[in-house]
N, C-alpha and C positions, 0 to 999 in steps of 0.2 A: 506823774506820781500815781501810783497806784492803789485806791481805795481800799479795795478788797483783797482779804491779808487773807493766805493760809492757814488752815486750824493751830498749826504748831506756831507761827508767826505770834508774835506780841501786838495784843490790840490796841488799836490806835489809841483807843480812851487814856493807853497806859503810859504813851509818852509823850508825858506832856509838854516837851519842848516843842516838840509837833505839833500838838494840838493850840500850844501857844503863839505859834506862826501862823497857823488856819488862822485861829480867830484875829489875831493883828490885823491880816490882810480882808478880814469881811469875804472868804472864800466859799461863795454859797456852795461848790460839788460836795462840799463836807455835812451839809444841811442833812442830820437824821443820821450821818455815821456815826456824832459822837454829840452832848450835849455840853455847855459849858454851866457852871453853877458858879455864881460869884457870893461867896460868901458876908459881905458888909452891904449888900442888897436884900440878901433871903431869896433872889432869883435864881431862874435857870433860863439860857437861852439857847437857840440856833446861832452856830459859828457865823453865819453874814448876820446876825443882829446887828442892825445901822447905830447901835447906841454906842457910846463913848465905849473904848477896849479896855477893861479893868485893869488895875496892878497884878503884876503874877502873882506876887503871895498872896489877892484875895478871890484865886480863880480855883476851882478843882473841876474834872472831867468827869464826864458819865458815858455809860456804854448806853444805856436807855432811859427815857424820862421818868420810868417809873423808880429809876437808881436816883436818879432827883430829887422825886416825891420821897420818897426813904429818906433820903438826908435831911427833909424839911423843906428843901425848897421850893418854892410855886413859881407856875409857868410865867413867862414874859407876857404883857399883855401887847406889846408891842411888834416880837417877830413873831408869836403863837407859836411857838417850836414844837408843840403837839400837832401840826398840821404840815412838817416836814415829811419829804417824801418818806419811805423807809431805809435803814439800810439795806445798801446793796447786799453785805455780810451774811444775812439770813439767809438771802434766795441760793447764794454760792457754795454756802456751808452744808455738807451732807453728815457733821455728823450729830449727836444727840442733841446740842444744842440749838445748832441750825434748824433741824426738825421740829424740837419743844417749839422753837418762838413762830414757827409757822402756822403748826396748831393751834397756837395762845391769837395771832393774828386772825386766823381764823373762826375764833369763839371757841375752841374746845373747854374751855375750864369755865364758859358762862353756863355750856350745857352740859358738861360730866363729870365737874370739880377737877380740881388736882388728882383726884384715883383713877377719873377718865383718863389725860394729858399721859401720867405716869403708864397704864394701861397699855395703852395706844404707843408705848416707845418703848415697854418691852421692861422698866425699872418700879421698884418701890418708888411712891411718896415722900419720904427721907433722902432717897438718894437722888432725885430730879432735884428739889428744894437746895439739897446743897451743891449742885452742879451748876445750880442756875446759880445761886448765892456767889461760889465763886467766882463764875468767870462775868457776871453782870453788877451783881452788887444789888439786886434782886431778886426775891423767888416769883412764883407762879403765879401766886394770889396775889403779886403785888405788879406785876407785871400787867395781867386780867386787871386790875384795879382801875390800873392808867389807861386802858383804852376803853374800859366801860367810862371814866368819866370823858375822854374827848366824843364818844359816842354822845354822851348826856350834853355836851356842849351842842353838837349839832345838831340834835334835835330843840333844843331851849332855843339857839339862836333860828331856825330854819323855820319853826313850823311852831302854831298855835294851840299844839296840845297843851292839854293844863300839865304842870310841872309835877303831880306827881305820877301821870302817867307816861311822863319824860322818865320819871325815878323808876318805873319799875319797866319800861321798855329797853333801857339802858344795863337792865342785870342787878339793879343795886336790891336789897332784900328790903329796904324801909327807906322811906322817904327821910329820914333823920339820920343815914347814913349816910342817902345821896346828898343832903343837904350841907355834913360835914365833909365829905372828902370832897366835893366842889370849894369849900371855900380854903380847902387844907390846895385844892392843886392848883387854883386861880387867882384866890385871896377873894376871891366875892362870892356872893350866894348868889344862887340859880335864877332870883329874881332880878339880881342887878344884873346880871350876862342880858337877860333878855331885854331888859329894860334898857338895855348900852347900843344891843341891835336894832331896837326897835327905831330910836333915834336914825340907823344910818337907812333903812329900809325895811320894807315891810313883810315881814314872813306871808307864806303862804297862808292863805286864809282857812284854807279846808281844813289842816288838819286831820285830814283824811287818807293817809296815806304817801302823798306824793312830797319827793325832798325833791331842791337844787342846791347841788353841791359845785365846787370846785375840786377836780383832785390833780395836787400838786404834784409836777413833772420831774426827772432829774435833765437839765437839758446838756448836749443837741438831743431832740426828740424828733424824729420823723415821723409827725404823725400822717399826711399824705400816705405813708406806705403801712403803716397799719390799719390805716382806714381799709386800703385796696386789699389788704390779704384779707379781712375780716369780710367784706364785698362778695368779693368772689366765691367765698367759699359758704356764702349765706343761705342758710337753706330757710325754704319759704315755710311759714305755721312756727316757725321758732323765733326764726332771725328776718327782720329787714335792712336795707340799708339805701343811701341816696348819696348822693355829691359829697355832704357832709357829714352826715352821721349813720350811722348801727344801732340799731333797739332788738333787744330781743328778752325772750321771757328764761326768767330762771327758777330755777327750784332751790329754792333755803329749807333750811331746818325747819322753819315754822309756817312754811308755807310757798308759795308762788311769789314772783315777785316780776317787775318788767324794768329795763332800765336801757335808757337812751344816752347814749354817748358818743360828744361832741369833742372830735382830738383837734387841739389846738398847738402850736410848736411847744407852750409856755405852761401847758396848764388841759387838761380834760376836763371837759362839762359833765356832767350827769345830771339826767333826771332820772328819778327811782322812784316808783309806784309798790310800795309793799303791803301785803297784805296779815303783815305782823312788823310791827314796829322792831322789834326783841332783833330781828335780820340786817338790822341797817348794816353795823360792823362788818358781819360775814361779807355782806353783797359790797361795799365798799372796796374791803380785802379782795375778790373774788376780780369784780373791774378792774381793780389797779394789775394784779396777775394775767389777766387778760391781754391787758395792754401793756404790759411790761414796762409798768412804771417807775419800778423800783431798781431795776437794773443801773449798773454805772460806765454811761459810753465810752468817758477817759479812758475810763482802765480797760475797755477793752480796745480800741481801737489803740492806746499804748503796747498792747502786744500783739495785734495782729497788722495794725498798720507797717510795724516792726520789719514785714516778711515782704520783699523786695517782689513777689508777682503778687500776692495777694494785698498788700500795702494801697495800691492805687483804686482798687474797688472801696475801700475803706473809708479813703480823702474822696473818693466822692458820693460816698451814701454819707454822711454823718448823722449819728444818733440814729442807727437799725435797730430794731429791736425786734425782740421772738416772740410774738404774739404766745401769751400759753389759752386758759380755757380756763371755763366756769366746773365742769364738770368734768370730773375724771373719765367715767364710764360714757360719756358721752363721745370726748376725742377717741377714746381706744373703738368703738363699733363705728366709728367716721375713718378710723385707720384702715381697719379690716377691711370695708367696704367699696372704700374707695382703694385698695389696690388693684393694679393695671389698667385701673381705665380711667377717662378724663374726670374734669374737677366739676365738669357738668354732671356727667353723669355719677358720680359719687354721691354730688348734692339729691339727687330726684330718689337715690336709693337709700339716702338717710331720712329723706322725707317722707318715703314709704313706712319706714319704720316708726314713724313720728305720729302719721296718722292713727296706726295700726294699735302702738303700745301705749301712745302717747297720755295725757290726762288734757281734757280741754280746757282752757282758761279764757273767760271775754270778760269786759269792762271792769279790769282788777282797781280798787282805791282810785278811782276813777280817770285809771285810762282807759281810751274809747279804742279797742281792737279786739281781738279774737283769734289764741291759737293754740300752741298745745306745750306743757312742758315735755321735756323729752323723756322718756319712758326710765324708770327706777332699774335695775339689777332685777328683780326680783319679777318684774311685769315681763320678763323678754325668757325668764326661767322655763323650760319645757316646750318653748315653741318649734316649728318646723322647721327646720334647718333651711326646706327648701322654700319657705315663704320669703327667702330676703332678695329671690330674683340674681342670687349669686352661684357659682362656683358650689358643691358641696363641703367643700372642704372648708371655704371663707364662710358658709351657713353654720358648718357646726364651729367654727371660731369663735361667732357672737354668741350661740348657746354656752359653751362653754366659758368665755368670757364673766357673764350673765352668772351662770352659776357658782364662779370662783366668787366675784364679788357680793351677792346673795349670801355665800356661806363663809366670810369673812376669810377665807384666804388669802386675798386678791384684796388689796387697798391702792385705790389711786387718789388719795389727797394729798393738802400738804406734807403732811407727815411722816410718807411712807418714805423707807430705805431704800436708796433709788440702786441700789447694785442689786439686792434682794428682791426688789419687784422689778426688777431688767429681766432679771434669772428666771421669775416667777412667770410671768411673761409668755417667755420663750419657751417653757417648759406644757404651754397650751396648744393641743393643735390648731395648725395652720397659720400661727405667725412665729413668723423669723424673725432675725435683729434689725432688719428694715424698722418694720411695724411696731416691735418693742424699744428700739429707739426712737421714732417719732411718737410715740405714745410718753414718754420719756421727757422729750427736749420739752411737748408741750402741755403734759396734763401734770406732770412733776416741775417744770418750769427748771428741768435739769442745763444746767447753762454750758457743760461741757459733754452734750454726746456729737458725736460723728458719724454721721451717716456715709461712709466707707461709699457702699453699697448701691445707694443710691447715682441713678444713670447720670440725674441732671448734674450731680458732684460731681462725677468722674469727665463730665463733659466740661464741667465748667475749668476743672484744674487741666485738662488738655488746651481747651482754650487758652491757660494761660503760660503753657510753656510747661507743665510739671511731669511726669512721668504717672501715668496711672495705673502699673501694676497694683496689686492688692496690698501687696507688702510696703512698696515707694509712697502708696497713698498714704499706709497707715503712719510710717516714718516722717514723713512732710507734714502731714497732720499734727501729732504730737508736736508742734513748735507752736501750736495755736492753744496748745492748753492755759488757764481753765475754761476758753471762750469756745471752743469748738463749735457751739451747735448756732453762734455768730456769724462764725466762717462759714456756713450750710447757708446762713442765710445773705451772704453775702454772695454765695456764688449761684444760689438759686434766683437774686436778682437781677445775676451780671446774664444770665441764660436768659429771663424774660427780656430782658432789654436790647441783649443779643441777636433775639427772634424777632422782637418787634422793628428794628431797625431793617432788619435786611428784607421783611415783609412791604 
């Protein structure tokens, strides 16, 4: 069964014979596609809520919690359906919609209002509000509402800041708003949440910065193999890694921040050191993106497992997933740089750039290390083409890179138009639709591009019996659509495992 519905497809919130079968069966892959709201409760929950399965006539659907909160009703305390992964829908969705609730996921409308959000997509205010209205059953501000207050939950339950500087860390503008819309989306006030956690365990004492969070998985999750891609490709002063986990430093809106991440089949650890509270959201969002947690493996291994050579790689990776990235501008001068040579040496020539532009960060909210965030757009603006120890052509790449994004042409976050910043892209010297699609697959978290081009693809589908001309690739390809840049990475695994066995 396939999760993630094409734009013109009917949303699943909307049939609800469907979503009355989910929730019968306690079907957790549904967890965060849709919400159910049972009216003779005043709840909303996650389709696997373990509680009794309502009568139909006193259930209705929601596309978002925040469409919930709208109708009145307050979260479960029992499945926390605000702590369901995401939908898949968002990440899949390229068009205005999908992009709005990426941004909103990301904080836009905490730090630029709804004229920011509207701005950044190209519409009036008026016309986002009722596009979101339609198709969700909430707007902007109401959408922004519902994860400023799960934000305000995790910090009241996590950490021992005083509660109203949970209220104003959270986005809320007065403490007697946070205090009303907590007990409008939980049914209790800020001080009972903490006082309910404080009974199961004891927050962190400092209050000083540092959260441990859990963020919820969609599983099969192969974490194993995102451990290793994020490893390997770890450059030193930014990122570490070991056996088990990945920490590395990141830049928020409101400052620096570090965060350690522990993938586990069922579930990702974090620990976050920030050094503005205002960031959790972002950095939260930013992790799960990273690790592609929001992704839906049914549905894709339903259509790629489908394809009789590529099928078997499938059954036996389950739950791969496309690593994306914290920072846009970060992946696209790791693309550049690392073209044609190894992944060692990419790494040592993004480190260069790291030292060089970088801004240094040690013992942030008191974690004990020391290194650099990676350098802004604007820091790498006018530099020497040939100080990056590359190619001239791949030096003035990241200058010009630098300066698209510096002078707002060039946008690589959630939000951007990913056909339009493809084109954008490619229209920069020195990168091709190689580097403009891996820039793509991982700083857009585009979940259908295809790397054609790419050697180890074309080695991997010879491997497996297919025809590699340009045209044959691109024809065989298309049967993998919307999951393409799956298939990349499915055959980019079957090549490492390929070499390592016959080594």
């Amino acid at each position: 069964m396939t999760t993630t519905l094409p734009p013109a497809a009917q949303p699943i919130h909307r049939d609800h014979e469907r979503c009355y079968r989910v929730t019968a069966s306690r079907d957790a892959r549904f967890d965060g596609v849709f919400f159910i709201g049972v009216r003779t409760t005043g709840i909303y929950c996650r389709p696997s809520c373990p509680a009794r399965t309502p009568k139909r006539e006193n259930v209705a659907f929601y596309a978002t919690a925040a469409a919930a909160n709208a109708a009145g009703l307050r979260a479960c305390r029992r499945c926390r359906p605000d702590a369901t992964p995401g939908s898949p829908e968002w990440d899949a969705r390229a068009d205005t919609v999908g992009r709005a609730m990426r941004l909103i996921r990301d904080g836009i409308v905490e730090r630029d209002g709804v004229t920011g959000l509207a701005q950044r997509l190209g519409y009036s205010d008026r016309h986002i509000n009722r596009l979101l209205h339609a198709e969700l059953g909430a707007g902007p501000l109401a959408l922004a509402r519902s994860q400023r207050a799960h934000t305000a939950r995790i910090l009241a339950e996590t950490t021992s800041l005083p509660l109203a500087d949970v209220a104003f860390a959270s986005g809320f503008a007065s403490v007697r708003q946070f205090n009303d819309t907590m007990r409008q989306v939980y049914g209790v006030s800020p001080r009972e949440l903490r006082r309910a956690h404080l009974r199961r365990s004891d927050p962190d004492p400092s209050g000083q910065g540092r959260l441990r969070l859990k963020l919820a998985v969609r599983q099969p999750y192969d974490a194993t193999h995102v451990l290793d891609f994020l490893a390997v490709r770890a450059v030193p002063g930014i990122e570490t890694a070991d056996a088990t986990s990945y920490t590395r430093i990141l830049s928020l809106p409101h400052g620096p921040a570090v965060v350690r991440l522990e993938p586990h089949a069922d579930r990702v650890e974090a620990d976050l050191w920030l050094s503005d509270m205002r960031d959790l959201g972002t950095a939260v969002q930013r992790c799960r993106a990273l690790t592609d947690l929001d992704a839906d493996p049914l549905a894709v291994a339903e259509v790629l497992g489908a394809d009789e050579h590529l099928g078997p790689l499938v059954a036996a990776r389950p739950g791969t997933r496309v690593p994306g990235h914290v920072d846009g501008f970060e992946v696209a001068v790791r693309a550049v740089l690392g073209q044609q040579v190894t992944v060692r040496h990419g790494r040592d020539l993004v480190g260069a750039v790291v030292r060089s532009y970088g801004t240094p960060v040690a013992d942030l909210a008191g974690w004990q290390g020391e290194g650099w965030t990676f350098p802004a757009p604007e820091a790498v603006v006018g530099a020497d083409p040939a100080s990056f120890g590359v190619p001239a052509a791949r030096g003035q790449a990241v200058v010009a890179l630098a300066e698209a994004m510096a002078s707002g042409t060039l946008r690589l976050d959630p939000g951007a138009d990913r056909v339009e910043t493809t084109e954008a892209l490619e229209a920069l010297p020195g990168i091709g639709p190689w580097t403009a699609g891996y820039i793509a697959m991982r700083a857009l978290s585009d979940p259908d591009v295809f790397l054609g081009g790419d050697v180890i693809v074309r080695h991997g589908m010879r491997g497996l019996g297919l025809p590699t001309t340009p045209a044959a690739v691109a024809s065989h390809a298309s049967r993998w659509r919307p999951w393409r840049s799956y298939a990349v990475m499915h055959l980019w695994r079957h090549h490492a495992s390929t070499k390592e066995s016959s080594s």
